[in-house]
C-alpha positions in Angstrom: -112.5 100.3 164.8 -112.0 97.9 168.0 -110.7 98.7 170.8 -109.1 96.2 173.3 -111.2 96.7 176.8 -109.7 93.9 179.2 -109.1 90.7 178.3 -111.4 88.8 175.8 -113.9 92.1 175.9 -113.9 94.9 173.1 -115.9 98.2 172.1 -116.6 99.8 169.2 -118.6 103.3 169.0 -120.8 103.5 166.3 -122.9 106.3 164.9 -124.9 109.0 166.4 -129.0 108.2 166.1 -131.4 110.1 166.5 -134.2 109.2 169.0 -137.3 111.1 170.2 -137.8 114.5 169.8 -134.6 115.2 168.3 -132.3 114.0 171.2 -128.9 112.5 169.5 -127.1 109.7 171.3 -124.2 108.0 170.4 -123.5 104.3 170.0 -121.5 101.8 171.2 -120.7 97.8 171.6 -119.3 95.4 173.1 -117.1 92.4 171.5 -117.0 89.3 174.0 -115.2 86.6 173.3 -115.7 83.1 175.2 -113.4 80.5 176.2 -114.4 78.2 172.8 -113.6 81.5 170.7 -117.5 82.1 170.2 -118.4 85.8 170.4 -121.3 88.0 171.6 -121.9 90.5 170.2 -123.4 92.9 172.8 -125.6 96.1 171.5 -124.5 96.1 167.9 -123.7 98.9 165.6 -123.9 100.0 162.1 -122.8 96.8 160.1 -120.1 98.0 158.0 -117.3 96.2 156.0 -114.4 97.0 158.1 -116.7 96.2 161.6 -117.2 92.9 160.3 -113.9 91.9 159.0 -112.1 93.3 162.5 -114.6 90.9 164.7 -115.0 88.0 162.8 -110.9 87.9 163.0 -111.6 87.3 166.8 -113.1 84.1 166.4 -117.3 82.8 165.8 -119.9 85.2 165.9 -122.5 83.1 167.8 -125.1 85.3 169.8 -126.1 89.1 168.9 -127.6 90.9 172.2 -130.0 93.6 172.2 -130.0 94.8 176.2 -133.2 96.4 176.3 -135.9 97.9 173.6 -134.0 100.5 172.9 -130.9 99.0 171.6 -132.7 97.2 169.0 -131.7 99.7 165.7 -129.2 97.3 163.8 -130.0 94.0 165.1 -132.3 93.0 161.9 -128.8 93.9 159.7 -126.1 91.7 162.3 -129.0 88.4 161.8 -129.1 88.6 157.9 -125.6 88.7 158.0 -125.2 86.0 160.1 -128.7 84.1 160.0 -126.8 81.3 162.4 -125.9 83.3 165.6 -128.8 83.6 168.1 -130.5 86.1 168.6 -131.2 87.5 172.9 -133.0 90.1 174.4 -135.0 91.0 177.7 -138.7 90.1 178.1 -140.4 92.1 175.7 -138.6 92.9 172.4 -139.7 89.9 170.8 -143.2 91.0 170.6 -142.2 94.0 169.0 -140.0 93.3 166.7 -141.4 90.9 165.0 -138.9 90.5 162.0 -136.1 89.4 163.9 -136.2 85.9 164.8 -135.2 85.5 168.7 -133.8 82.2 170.5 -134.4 83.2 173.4 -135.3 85.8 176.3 -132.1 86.4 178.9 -133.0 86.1 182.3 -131.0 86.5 185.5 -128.4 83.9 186.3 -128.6 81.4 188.5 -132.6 81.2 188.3 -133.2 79.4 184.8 -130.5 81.1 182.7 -130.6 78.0 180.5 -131.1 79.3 177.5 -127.3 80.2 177.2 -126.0 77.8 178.7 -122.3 78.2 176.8 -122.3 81.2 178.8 -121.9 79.6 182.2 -119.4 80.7 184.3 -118.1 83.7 181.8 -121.3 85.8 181.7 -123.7 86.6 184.6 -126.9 88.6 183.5 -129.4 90.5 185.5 -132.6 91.4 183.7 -133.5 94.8 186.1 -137.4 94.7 186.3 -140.3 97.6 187.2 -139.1 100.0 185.0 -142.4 101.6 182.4 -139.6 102.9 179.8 -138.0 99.5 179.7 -136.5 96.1 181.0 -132.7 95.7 180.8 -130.5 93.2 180.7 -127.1 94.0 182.5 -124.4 92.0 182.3 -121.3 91.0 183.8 -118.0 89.5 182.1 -115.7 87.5 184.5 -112.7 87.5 182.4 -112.1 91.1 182.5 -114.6 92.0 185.7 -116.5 94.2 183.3 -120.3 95.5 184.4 -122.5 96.1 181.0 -125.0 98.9 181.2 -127.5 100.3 178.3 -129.2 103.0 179.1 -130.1 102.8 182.7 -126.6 104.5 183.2 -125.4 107.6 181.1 -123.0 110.9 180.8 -123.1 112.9 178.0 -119.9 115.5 177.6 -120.9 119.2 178.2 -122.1 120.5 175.0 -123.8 117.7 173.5 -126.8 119.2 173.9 -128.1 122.4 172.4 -130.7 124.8 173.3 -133.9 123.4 175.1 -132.1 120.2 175.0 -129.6 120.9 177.2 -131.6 122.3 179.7 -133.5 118.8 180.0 -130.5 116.9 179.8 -128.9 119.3 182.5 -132.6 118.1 184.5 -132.7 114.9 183.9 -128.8 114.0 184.7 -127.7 113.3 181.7 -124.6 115.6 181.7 -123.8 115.1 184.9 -120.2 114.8 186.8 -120.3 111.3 187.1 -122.2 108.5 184.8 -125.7 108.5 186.4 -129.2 106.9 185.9 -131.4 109.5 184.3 -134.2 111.1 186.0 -136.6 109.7 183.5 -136.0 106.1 184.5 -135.5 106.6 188.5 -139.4 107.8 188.1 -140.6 105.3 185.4 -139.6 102.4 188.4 -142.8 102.3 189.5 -142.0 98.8 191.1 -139.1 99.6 193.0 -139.1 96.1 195.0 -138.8 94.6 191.8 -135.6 97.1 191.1 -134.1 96.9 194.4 -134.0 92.9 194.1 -132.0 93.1 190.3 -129.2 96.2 191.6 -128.9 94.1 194.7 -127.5 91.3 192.7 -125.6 93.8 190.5 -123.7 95.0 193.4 -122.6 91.6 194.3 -120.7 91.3 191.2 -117.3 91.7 192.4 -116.5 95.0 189.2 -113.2 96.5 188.6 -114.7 98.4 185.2 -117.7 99.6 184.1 -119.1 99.9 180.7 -121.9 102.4 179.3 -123.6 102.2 176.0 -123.6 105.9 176.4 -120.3 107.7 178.7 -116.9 107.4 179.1 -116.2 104.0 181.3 -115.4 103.4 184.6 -112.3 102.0 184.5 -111.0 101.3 188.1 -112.8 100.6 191.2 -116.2 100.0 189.6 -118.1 97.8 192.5 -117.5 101.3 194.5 -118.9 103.2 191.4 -121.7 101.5 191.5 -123.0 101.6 194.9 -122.6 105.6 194.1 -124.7 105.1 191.5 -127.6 103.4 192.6 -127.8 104.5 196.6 -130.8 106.6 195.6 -132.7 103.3 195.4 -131.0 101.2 197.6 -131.6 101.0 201.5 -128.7 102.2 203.8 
C-alpha cells in the first residue's frame, strides 16, 4: 500500500483514470513526512480504508497538495476526511474548483513562500510558469534529495497504449526510453522566459532521485537526469 521512498518520503499508486479522449493514466502519491511528524500529502489518491489507516500511522496529516489542475480528482474526498489539513495548489485551481476550500496558493521558495512556512528548510517548491495546458508546482524534499514532478515529466511502459493511442503517445513522447516532457506541453510553453527562469532553479536543487506522478523513478543520479530532460529548453 506504501512504499518507503528515502527517508521520511513515501508513494503509493493509486488507480488508473481516465482522462480526455479515452487516454488512461495511472496514479500515484507521495507521503512526506516533516521533522514535527506533520505530513503532506502530495497528489492524493483514491481514499480508501487501508490508505488511510497506513498514513495516518506516520504521524499528522496536515496539508493535501494538488501540483497542478490536473491532479485535482480526489482532493474534495482527502478534505472531508480531514476538514483540518490545508489545502495547496498552483495559481489557478482555486478558481476552478470551487468546492474545495484552499489555504493557500504555493509559490516558489525563497520569493514569498510564506504561506507554508512549517515547510522551511524541508520542502523547496517551484511553481514552473508559461505553460497554456497548466502551471505546476514541483517540489523538492531535502531529507531524501527527492525532485517531485506531475505531469510535466512522463513514461508510459510499451503497450499501455492501444491502437490510435499509441501512435500519439509514441508522437508525443510519452513511451519514450527515458521519462520525458511530452510534446504537448514543450509546445503549450508559449512563454518560454517564464519556463526557463522555474527549470533553472530546478536544476540547482542538488537531486539524487526523481519522482513522476506518471513513470518508473529516477533513482540515482537525478540532478544529471534532469538536465537531460529539460536541455531542449535550456540554453547551452
Amino acid at each position: 500500500m506504501l512504499e518507503a521512498f528515502g527517508p521520511d518520503i513515501w508513494i503509493s499508486d493509486g488507480p488508473t483514470v481516465t482522462a480526455a479522449v479515452g487516454f488512461r493514466y495511472p496514479t500515484r502519491m507521495a507521503v512526506i513526512r516533516l521533522s514535527s511528524d506533520d505530513l503532506v500529502l502530495w497528489s492524493p489518491v483514491a481514499l480508501t480504508a487501508d490508505l488511510r489507516g497506513a498514513i495516518e500511522a506516520l504521524g499528522t496529516i496536515r496539508y493535501l497538495v494538488a501540483p497542478n489542475n490536473l491532479h485535482d480528482s480526489f482532493l474534495g474526498d482527502w478534505q472531508r476526511a480531514y476538514p483540518d489539513a490545508g489545502v495547496f495548489a498552483p495559481p489557478g485551481l482555486s478558481e476552478t474548483r470551487r468546492d474545495i476550500t484552499f489555504a493557500g496558493e504555493l509559490r516558489d521558495t525563497g520569493l514569498g513562500n510564506a504561506e507554508v512556512p512549517d515547510w522551511t528548510g524541508e520542502i523547496d517548491v517551484v511553481v514552473v510558469r508559461g505553460n497554456r495546458i497548466t502551471t505546476e508546482a514541483a517540489l523538492f524534499h531535502r531529507a531524501s534529495r527527492t525532485a517531485i514532478f506531475a505531469d510535466l515529466l512522463q513514461q508510459f511502459p510499451l503497450g499501455w497504449f492501444k491502437g490510435w493511442r499509441a501512435i500519439v503517445a509514441r508522437l508525443d513522447l510519452m513511451v519514450a526510453a527515458e521519462p520525458s516532457v511530452p510534446r504537448k506541453f514543450r509546445i503549450a510553453f508559449t512563454d518560454r522566459q517564464a519556463a526557463r527562469e522555474g527549470f533553472s532553479r530546478i536544476l540547482a536543487w542538488p537531486a539524487e532521485k526523481v519522482l513522476f506522478a506518471h513513470g518508473t523513478p529516477i533513482t540515482m543520479d537525478g540532478q544529471a537526469y534532469l538536465r537531460r530532460a529539460f536541455r531542449w529548453l535550456l540554453p547551452s
